[in-house]
N, C-alpha and C positions, 0 to 999 in steps of 0.2 A: 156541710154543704146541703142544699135545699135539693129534693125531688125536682124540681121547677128547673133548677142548674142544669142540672141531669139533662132533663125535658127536652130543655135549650140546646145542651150541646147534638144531642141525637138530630134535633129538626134541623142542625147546621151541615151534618154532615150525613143527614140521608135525607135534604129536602129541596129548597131552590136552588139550591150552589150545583147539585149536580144536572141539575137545564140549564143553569146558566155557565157554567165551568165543561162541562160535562162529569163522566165517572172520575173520582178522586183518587182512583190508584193510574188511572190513565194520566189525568192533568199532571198529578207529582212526578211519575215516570218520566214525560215531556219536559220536567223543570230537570229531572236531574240528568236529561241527554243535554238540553242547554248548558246547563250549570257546566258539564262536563266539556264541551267543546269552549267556552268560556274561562276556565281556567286550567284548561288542558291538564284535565286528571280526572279520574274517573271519578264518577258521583252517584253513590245509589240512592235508592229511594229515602231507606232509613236516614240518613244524611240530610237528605233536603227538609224529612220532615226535625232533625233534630237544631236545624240551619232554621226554618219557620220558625220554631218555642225559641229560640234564641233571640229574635228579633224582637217576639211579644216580650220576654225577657225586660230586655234594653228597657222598649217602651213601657211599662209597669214601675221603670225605675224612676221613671219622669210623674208617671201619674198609675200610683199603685191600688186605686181603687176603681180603676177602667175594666167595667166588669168584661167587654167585647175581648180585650188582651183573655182573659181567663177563658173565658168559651173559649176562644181560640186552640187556646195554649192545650183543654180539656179536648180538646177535637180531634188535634195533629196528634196526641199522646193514644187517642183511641183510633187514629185512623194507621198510625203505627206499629201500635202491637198488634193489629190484624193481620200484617202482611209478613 
C-alpha cells in the first residue's frame, strides 16, 4: 500500500467527518445505543465498528476496486484498535 493510502485514511478520520459528524468515538457510541435499542441487545462500540467493515465488505464484492470501501474499511480498523 502507498504512503498516500495512509495520508487518506488519517485526513478521514481526523479531518472533515469529525465537523461534520462530530468526534468518531462519540458518533459510533450513539450508533451503538441505537443499534442496541433497535434490536434489543446490547451493542458496543467495537461491534458497530466490526458491523461498518462488514458492510464495505458486501460492497467490494460488487465493485472490488472502490478505493473509498478501502479507506473506509482502513479507518473503522484504526479507529477500533484505539478504543
Amino acid at each position: 500500500m502507498s504512503e498516500k493510502f495512509f495520508e487518506d485514511v488519517l485526513a478521514l478520520i481526523e479531518g472533515p467527518r469529525d465537523q461534520k459528524y462530530g468526534d468518531s468515538t462519540e458518533n459510533h457510541t450513539r450508533i451503538a445505543a441505537m443499534w442496541s435499542v433497535l434490536l434489543n441487545k446490547k451493542i458496543t462500540v467495537q461491534e458497530v465498528y466490526l458491523c461498518l467493515i462488514a458492510i464495505k465488505l458486501s460492497r467490494l464484492t460488487q465493485s472490488p476496486h472502490h478505493r473509498d470501501s478501502w479507506l473506509d474499511i482502513a479507518g473503522y480498523s484504526a479507529l477500533a484498535e484505539k478504543e
